[in-house]
N, C-alpha and C positions, 0 to 999 in steps of 0.2 A: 430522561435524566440528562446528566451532563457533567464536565471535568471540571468547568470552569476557564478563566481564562488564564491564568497563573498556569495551570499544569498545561493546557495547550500551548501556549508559546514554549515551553519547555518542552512539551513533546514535539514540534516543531524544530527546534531548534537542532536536539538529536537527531529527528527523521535528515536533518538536510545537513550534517556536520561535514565536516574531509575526512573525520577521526570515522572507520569501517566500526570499530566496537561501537561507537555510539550509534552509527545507524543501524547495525542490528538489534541495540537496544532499543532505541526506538520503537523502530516495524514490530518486534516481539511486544512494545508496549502495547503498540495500534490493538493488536490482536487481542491481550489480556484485558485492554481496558474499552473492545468495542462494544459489550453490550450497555457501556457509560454513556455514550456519544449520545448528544442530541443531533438532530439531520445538520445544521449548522455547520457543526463542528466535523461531522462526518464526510461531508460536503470539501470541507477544506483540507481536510486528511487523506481523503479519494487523491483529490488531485494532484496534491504533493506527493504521495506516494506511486502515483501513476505515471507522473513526472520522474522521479527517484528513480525506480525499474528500468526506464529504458534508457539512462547514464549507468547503471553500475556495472559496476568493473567485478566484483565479485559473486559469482554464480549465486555462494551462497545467501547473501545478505538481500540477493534479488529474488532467492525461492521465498525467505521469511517476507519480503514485501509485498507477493502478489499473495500469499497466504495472509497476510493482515488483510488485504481486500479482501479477500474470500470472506474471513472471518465480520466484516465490519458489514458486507454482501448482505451476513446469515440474519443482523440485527436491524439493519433500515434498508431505502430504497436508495441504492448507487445508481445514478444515473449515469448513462451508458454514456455520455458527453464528456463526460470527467474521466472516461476511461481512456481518451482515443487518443493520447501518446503511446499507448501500447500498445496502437496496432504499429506502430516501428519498428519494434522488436520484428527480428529477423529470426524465421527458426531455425537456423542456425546457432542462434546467441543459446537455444534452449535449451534442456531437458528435457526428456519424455515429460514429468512432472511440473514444469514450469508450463509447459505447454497445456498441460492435463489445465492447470489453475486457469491460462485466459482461457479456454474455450468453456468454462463454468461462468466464468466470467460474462460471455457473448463476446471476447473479442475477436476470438478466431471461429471458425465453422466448425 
């Protein structure tokens, strides 16, 4: 399947906003609308989002981000390449549960 590109640059655009509601609308789109994604589009959403996670500033908006990956994880193949801003992440920055998500992920052990 796939979104197209109209709704991609649009869900791009939220993923990467200043505005904190947009990018948890966003990530929550990633999530609702990953079994849409063609590898493509998924490909470029990994990475912007893997990119997003380890800038944000708010705990929460970074649990909904690496949960859109989980979730985009369940419906194609994430390559592990697009992941690797996230081994930055300090676990310290984390949660039990943000932590639980990379190492589903494979980015942590």
């Amino acid at each position: 399947m796939t979104i197209g590109e109209t709704d991609l640059v649009g869900l791009v655009t939220k993923i990467v906003s200043a505005s904190p509601e947009d990018r948890e609308y966003g990530a929550n789109t990633c999530s609702d609308w990953s079994p849409l994604f063609d590898q493509d589009e998924a490909d470029l959403l990994v990475r912007i989002l893997a990119l997003t996670a380890t800038s944000e500033d708010h705990e929460t908006i970074r649990e909904i981000q690496l949960h859109a990956l989980l979730r985009i994880d369940e419906h194609l193949l994430v390559r592990t390449e697009l992941l690797a801003p996230l081994r930055r992440l300090f676990s310290a920055q984390l949660d039990e549960e943000q932590a639980d998500y990379l190492q589903e992920l494979g980015v942590r052990p």
